[in-house]
PASEBA-1860 file (N, C-alpha, C; in nm, 3 decimals):
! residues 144
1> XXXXXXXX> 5.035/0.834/2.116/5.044/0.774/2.246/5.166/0.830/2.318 ~ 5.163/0.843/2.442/5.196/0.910/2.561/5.345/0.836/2.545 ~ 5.460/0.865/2.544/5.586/0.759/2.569/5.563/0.744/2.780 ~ 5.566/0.633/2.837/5.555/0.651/2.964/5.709/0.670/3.040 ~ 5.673/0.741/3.142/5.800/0.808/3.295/5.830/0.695/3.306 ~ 5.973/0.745/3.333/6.062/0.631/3.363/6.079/0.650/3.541 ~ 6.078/0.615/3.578/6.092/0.612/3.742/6.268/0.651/3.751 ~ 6.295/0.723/3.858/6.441/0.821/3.857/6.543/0.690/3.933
9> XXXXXXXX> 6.437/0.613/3.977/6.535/0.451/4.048/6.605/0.381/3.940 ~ 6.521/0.373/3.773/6.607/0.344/3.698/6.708/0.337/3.667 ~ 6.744/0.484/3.686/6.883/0.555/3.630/7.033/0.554/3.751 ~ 6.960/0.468/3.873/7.016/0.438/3.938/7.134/0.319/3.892 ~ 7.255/0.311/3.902/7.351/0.185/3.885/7.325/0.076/3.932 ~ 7.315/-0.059/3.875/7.249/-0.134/3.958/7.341/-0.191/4.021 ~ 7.375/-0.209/4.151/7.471/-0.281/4.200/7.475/-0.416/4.286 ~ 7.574/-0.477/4.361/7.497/-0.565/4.441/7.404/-0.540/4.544
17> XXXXXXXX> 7.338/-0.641/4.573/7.208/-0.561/4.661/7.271/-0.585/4.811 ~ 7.283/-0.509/4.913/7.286/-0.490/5.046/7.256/-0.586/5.117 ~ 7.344/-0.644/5.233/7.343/-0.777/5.308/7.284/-0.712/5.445 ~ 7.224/-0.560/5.418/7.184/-0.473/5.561/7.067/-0.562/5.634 ~ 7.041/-0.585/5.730/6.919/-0.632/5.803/6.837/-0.564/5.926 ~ 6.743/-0.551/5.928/6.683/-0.440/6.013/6.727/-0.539/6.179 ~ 6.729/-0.621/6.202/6.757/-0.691/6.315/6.957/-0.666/6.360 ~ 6.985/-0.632/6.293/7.154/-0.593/6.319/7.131/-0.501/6.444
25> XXXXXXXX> 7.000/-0.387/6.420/7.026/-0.289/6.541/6.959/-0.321/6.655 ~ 6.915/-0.454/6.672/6.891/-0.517/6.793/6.998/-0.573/6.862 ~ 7.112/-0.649/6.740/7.192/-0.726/6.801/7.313/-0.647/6.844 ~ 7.363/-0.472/6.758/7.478/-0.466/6.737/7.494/-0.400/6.876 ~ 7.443/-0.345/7.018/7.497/-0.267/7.093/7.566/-0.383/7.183 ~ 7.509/-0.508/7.173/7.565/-0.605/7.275/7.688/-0.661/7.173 ~ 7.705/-0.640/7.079/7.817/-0.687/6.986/8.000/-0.644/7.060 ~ 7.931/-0.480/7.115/8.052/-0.419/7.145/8.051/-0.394/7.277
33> XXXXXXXX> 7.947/-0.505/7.367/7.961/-0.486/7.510/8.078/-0.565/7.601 ~ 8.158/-0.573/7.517/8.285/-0.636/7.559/8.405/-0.549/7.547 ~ 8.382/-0.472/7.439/8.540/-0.351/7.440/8.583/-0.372/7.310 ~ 8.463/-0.439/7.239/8.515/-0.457/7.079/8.553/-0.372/7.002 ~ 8.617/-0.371/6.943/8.607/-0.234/6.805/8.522/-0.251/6.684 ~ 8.544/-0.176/6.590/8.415/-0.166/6.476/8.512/-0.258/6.400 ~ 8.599/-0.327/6.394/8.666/-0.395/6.315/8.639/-0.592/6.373 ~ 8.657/-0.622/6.477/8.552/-0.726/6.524/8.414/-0.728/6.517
41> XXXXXXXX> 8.381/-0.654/6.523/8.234/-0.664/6.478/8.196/-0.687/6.332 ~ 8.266/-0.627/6.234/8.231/-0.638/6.149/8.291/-0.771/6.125 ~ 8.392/-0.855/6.147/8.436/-0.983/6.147/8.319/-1.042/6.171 ~ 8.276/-1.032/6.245/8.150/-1.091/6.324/8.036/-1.094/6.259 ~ 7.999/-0.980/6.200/7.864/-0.974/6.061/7.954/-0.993/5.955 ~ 8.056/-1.023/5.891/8.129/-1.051/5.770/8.125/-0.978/5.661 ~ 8.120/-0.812/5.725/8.062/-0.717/5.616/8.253/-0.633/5.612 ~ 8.277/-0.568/5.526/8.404/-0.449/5.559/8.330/-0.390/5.631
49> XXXXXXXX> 8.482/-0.276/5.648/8.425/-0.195/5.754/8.348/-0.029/5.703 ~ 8.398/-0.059/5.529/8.313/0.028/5.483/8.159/0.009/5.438 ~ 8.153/-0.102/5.433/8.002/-0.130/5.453/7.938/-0.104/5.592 ~ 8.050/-0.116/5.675/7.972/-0.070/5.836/7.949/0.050/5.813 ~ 8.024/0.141/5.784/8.010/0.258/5.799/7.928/0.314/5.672 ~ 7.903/0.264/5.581/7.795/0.319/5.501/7.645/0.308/5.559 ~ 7.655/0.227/5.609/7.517/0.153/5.675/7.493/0.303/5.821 ~ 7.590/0.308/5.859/7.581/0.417/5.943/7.545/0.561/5.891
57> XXXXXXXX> 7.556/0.604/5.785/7.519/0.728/5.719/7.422/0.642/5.643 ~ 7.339/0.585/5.627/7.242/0.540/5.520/7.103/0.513/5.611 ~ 7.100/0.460/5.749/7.038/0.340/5.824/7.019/0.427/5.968 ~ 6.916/0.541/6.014/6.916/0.629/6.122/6.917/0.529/6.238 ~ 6.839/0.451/6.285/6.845/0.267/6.325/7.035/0.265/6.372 ~ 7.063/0.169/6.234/7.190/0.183/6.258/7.310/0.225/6.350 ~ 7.276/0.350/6.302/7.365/0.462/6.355/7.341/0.498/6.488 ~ 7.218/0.519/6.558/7.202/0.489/6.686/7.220/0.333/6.743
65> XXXXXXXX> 7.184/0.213/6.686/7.279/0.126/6.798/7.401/0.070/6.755 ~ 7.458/0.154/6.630/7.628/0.184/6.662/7.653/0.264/6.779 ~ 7.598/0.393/6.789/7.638/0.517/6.923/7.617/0.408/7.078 ~ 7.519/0.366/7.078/7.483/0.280/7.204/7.586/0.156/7.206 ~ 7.644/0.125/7.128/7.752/-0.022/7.105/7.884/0.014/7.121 ~ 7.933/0.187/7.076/7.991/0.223/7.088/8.018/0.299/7.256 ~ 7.951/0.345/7.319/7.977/0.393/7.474/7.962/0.270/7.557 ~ 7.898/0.134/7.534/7.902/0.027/7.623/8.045/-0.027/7.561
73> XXXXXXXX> 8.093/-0.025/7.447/8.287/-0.061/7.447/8.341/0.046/7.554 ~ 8.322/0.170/7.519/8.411/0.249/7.595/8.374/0.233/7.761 ~ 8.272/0.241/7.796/8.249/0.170/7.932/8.311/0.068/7.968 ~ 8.333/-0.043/7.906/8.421/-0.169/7.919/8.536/-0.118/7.939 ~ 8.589/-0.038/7.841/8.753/0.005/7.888/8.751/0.061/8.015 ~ 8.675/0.196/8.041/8.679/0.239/8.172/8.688/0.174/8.245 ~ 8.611/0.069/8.287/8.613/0.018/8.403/8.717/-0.072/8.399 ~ 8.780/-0.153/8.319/8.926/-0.233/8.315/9.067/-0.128/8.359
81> XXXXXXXX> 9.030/0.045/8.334/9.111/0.123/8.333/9.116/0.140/8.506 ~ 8.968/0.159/8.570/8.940/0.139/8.694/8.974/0.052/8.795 ~ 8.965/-0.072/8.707/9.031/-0.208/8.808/9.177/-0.166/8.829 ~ 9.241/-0.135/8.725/9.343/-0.172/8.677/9.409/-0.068/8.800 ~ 9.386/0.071/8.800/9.407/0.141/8.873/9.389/0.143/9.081 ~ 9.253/0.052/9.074/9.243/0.040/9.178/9.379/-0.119/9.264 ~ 9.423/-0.175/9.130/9.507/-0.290/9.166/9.421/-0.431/9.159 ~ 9.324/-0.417/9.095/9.155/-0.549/9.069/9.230/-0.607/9.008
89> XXXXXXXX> 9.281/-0.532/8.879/9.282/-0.589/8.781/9.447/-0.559/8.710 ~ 9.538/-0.671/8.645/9.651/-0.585/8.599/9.653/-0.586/8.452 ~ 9.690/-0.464/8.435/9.694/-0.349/8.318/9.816/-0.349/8.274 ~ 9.837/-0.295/8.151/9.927/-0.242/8.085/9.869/-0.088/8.034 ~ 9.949/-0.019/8.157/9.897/0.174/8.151/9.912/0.210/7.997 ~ 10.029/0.194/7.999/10.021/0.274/7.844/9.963/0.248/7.773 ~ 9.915/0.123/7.742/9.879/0.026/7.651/9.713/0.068/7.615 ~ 9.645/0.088/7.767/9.536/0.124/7.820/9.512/0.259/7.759
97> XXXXXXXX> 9.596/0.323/7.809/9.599/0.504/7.736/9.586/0.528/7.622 ~ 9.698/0.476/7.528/9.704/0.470/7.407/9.566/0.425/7.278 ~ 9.492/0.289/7.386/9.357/0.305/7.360/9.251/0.364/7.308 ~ 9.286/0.431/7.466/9.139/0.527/7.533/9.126/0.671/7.421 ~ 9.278/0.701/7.386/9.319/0.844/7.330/9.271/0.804/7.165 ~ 9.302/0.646/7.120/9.312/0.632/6.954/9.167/0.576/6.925 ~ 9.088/0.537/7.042/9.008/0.478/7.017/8.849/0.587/7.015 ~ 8.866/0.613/7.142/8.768/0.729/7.181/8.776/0.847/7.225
105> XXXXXXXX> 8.916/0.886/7.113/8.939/1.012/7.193/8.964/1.118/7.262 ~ 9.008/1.041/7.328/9.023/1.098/7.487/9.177/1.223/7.495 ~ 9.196/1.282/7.543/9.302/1.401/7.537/9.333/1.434/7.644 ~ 9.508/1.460/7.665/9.508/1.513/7.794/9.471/1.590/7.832 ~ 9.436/1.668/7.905/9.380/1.803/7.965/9.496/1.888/8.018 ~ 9.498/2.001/7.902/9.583/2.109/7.926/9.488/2.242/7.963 ~ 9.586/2.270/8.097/9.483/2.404/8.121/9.590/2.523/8.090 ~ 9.536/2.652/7.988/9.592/2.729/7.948/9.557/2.890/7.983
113> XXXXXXXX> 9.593/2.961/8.054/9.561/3.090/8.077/9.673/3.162/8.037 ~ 9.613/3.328/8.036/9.691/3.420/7.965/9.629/3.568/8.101 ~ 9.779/3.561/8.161/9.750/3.720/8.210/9.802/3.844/8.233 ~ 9.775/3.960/8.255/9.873/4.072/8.240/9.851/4.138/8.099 ~ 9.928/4.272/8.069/9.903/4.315/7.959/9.975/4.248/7.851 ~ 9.827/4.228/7.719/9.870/4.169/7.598/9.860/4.362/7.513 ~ 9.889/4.402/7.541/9.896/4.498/7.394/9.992/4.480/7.286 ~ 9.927/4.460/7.171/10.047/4.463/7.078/10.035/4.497/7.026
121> XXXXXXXX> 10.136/4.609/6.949/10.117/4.683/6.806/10.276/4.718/6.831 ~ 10.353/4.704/6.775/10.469/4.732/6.749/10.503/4.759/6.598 ~ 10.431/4.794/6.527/10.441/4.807/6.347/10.550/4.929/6.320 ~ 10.509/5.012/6.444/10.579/5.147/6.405/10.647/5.215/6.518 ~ 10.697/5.110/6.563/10.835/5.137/6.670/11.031/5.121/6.607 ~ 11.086/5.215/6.669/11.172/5.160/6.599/11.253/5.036/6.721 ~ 11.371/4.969/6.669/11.429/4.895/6.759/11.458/4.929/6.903 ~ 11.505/5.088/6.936/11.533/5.093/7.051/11.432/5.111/7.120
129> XXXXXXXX> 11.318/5.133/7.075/11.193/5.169/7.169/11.126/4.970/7.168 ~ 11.142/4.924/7.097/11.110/4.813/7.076/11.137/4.676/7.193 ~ 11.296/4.727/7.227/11.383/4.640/7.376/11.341/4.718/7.499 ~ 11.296/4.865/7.510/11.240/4.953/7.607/11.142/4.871/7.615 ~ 11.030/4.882/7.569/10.888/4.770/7.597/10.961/4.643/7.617 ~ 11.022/4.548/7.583/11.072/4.437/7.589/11.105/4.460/7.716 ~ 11.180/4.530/7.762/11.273/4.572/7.901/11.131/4.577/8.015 ~ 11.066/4.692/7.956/10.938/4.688/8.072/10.860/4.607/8.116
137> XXXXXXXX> 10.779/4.513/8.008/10.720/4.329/8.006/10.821/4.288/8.117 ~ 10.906/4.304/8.110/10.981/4.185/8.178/10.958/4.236/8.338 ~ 11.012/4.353/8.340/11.041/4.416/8.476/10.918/4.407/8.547 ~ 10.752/4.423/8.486/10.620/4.401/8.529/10.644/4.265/8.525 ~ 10.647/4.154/8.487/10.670/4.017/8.519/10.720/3.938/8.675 ~ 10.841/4.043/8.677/10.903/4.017/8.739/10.857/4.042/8.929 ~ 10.756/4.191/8.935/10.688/4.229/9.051/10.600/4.148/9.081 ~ 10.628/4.174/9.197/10.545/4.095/9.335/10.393/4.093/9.365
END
């Protein structure tokens, strides 16, 4: 007689079983339509926040109305950032910034250009030819 397959779920660890609910991704985009973070919310379902976030790599559901829960928080800030700016509403700027940058992101905007000649190879110059180019960069810098 045949010994019978063991199913490969067996060999799985058995652990506690998951408090996940398919109705979370109905409730969770309005969870964070206030400016919540993923750390109230999860207060709120009474899960850690590594169970939130497992549920997010585990749960395709999930993870889209985390993304949707997540841009209606950041919308909330904007527009408090908006009041705040227009004088609606009073703010604490930095406070606001510091936010916007740790929360979602956000970066100042540096604009960086590069112009004029970049040649470089100096491997096999000696020093005095070395302040000659140094000397010339500058003097082209310097024209009108």
């Amino acid at each position: 007689m045949a010994t019978p397959k063991k199913n490969p779920k067996d060999y799985l660890p058995k652990g506690r079983p998951t408090e996940y609910d398919v109705s979370f991704c109905q409730k969770l985009p309005d969870m964070f339509k206030n400016g919540e973070s993923v750390a109230e919310v999860c207060a709120k379902l009474g899960i850690w926040k590594d169970t939130f976030y497992n549920w997010v790599k585990e749960y395709p559901d999930f993870s889209d109305a985390y993304k949707k829960g997540l841009e209606l928080s950041e919308a909330w800030w904007v527009e408090l950032g908006r009041k705040g700016s227009e004088g609606k509403k009073r703010i604490q700027p930095a406070t606001w910034i510091f936010n916007m940058k740790n929360r979602f992101k956000w970066t100042d905007r540096i604009d960086a250009s590069i112009t004029g000649d970049m040649t470089v190879g100096t491997t096999n110059i000696t020093p005095e030819e070395r302040k000659q180019r140094i000397a010339e960069l500058l003097n082209k810098a310097n024209e009108p």
